[in-house]
C-alpha distance (Angstrom), angle and dihedral (degrees) to the residues before:
residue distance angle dihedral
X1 . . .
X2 3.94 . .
X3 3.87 124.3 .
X4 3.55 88.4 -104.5
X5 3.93 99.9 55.5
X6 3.78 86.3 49.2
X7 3.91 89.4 60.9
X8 3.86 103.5 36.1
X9 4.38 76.5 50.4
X10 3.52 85.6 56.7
X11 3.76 106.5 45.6
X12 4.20 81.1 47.4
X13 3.74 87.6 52.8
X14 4.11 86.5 45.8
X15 4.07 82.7 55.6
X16 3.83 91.0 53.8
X17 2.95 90.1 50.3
X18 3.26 92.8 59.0
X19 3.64 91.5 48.8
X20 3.90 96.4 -100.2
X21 4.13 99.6 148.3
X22 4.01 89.2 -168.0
X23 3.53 89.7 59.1
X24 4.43 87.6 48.2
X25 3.70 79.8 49.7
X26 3.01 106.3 49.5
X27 4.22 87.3 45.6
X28 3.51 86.5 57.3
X29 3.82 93.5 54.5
X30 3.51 93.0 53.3
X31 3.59 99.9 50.2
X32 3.97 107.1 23.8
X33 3.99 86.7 99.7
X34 3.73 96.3 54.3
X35 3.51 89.1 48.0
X36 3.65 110.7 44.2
X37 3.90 83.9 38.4
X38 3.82 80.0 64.7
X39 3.73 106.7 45.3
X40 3.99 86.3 39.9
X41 3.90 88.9 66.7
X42 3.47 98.9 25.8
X43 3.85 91.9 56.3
X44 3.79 97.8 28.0
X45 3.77 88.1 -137.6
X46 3.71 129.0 99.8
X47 3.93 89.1 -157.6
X48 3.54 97.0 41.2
X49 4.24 85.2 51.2
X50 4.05 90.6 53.5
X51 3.58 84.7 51.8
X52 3.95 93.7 51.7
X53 3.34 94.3 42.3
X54 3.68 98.0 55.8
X55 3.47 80.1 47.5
X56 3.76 98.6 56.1
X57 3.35 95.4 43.0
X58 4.07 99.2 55.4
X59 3.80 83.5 48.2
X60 3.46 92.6 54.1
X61 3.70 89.9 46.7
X62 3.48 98.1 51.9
X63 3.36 93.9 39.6
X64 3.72 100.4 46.7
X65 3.96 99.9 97.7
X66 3.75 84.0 60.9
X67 3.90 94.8 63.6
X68 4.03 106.8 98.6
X69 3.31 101.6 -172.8
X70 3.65 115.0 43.2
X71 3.93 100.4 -164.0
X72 3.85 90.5 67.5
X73 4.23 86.2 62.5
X74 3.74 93.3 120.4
X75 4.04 97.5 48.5
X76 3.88 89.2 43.9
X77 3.86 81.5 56.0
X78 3.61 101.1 45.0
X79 3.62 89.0 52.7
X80 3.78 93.2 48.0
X81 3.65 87.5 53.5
X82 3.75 102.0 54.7
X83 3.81 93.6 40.1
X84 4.07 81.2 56.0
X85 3.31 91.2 46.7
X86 4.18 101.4 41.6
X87 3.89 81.8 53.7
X88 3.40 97.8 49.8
X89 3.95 91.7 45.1
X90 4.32 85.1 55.3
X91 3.61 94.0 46.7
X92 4.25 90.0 56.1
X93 4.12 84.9 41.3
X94 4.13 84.8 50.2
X95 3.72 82.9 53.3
X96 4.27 99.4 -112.0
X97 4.26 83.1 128.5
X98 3.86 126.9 155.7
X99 3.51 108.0 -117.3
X100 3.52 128.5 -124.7
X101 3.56 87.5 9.2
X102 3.57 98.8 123.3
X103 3.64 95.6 57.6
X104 4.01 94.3 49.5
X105 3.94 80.6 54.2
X106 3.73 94.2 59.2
X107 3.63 100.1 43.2
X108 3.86 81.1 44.7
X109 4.29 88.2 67.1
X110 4.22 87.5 37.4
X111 3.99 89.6 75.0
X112 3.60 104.5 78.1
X113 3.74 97.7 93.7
X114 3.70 100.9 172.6
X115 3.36 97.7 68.0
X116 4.19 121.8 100.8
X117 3.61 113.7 -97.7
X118 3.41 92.6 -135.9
X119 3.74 95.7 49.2
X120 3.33 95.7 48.2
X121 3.43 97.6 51.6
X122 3.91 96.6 47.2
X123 3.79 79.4 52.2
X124 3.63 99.8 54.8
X125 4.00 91.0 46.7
X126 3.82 94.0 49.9
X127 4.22 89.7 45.0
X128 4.01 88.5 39.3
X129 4.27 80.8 54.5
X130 3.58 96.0 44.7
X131 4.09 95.1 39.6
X132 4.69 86.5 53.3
X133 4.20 85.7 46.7
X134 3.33 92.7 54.7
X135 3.64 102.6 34.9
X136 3.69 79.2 48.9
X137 4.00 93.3 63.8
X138 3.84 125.0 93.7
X139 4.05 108.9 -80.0
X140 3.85 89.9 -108.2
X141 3.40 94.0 62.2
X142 3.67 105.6 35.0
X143 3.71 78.4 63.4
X144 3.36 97.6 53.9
X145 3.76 91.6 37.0
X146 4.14 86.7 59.2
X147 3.95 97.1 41.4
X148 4.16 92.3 51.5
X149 3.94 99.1 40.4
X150 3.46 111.4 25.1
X151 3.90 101.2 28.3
X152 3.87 85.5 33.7
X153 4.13 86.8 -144.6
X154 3.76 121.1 154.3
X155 3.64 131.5 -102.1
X156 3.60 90.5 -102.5
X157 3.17 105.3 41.5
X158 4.08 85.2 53.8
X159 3.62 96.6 48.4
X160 3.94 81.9 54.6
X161 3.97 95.2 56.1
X162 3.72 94.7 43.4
X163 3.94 92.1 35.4
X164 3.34 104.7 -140.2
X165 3.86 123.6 106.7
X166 3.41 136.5 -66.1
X167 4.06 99.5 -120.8
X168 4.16 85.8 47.1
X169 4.09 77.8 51.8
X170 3.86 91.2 55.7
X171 3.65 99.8 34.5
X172 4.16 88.1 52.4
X173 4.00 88.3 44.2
X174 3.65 86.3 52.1
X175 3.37 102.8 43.7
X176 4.45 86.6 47.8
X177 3.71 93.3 48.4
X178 3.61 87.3 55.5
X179 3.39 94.7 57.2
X180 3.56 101.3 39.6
X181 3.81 85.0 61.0
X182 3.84 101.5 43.9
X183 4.15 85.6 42.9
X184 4.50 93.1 45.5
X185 4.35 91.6 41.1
């Protein structure tokens, strides 16, 4: 995001503060993509990601007065999205799953009709490949795989939601990428 998106976020977030709900909604409509982008991969489940983002988003409401320093609105909501989403990924591994929802999912991604066959299905195989190498990495860095590629955030702004620092950031990103490529060659 450019320096100036950063500070109209923040005087928006000074509004919500303030209790202004069209400046909430209109942070929500500039960064509900981003989010549910995240939880969508994260989670693997478009219902599951509605869920978390409804989730993340009351939190953030809630939780908003709390923020001191406005310009760091999109970290604070990065983190609040993967601690969502972490949780939500123990609760299904404690067994408290939706289901069914897994199947809804897939014929969810059979819709698009106008696509090739063939393309689509060379697609699929080369995302299916890419999805088991990196749910094959070390947690740590599947995170940080997920928050830099497919949430496109920045290395600080990563080392923020997982709070740890920034050169443990790079030397897990590193350490993934390698990986990646000696698992995909």
């Amino acid at each position: 995001m450019k320096d100036e998106d950063y500070t109209y976020l923040a005087k928006l977030v000074e509004a919500s503060q303030a209790d202004d709900s069209n400046a909430f909604a209109e942070l929500y409509a500039m960064t509900y993509n981003k989010v549910y982008n995240y939880c969508r991969h994260y989670l693997r489940n478009a219902f599951a990601a509605q869920d978390a983002v409804q989730e993340i988003y009351v939190t953030a409401l809630t939780n908003i007065r709390k923020l001191k320093d406005p310009t760091v609105f999109i970290a604070w909501l990065n983190q609040i999205s993967f601690r969502t989403c972490y949780d939500i990924t123990r609760r299904k591994d404690a067994g408290f799953d939706m289901p069914g929802a897994e199947i809804l999912d897939f014929l969810e991604d059979e819709v698009h009709e106008d696509r090739d066959p063939a393309e689509t299905a060379v697609r699929r195989i080369e995302n299916e490949r890419l999805q088991r190498a990196v749910d094959a990495l070390p947690f740590q860095e599947q995170q940080i795989i997920i928050m830099r590629f497919y949430n496109n955030m920045k290395l600080p702004e990563i080392a923020s939601a997982l709070g740890i620092s920034l050169s443990s950031v790079k030397r897990h990103l590193l350490l993934a990428q390698e990986r990646l490529k000696e698992e995909m060659t």
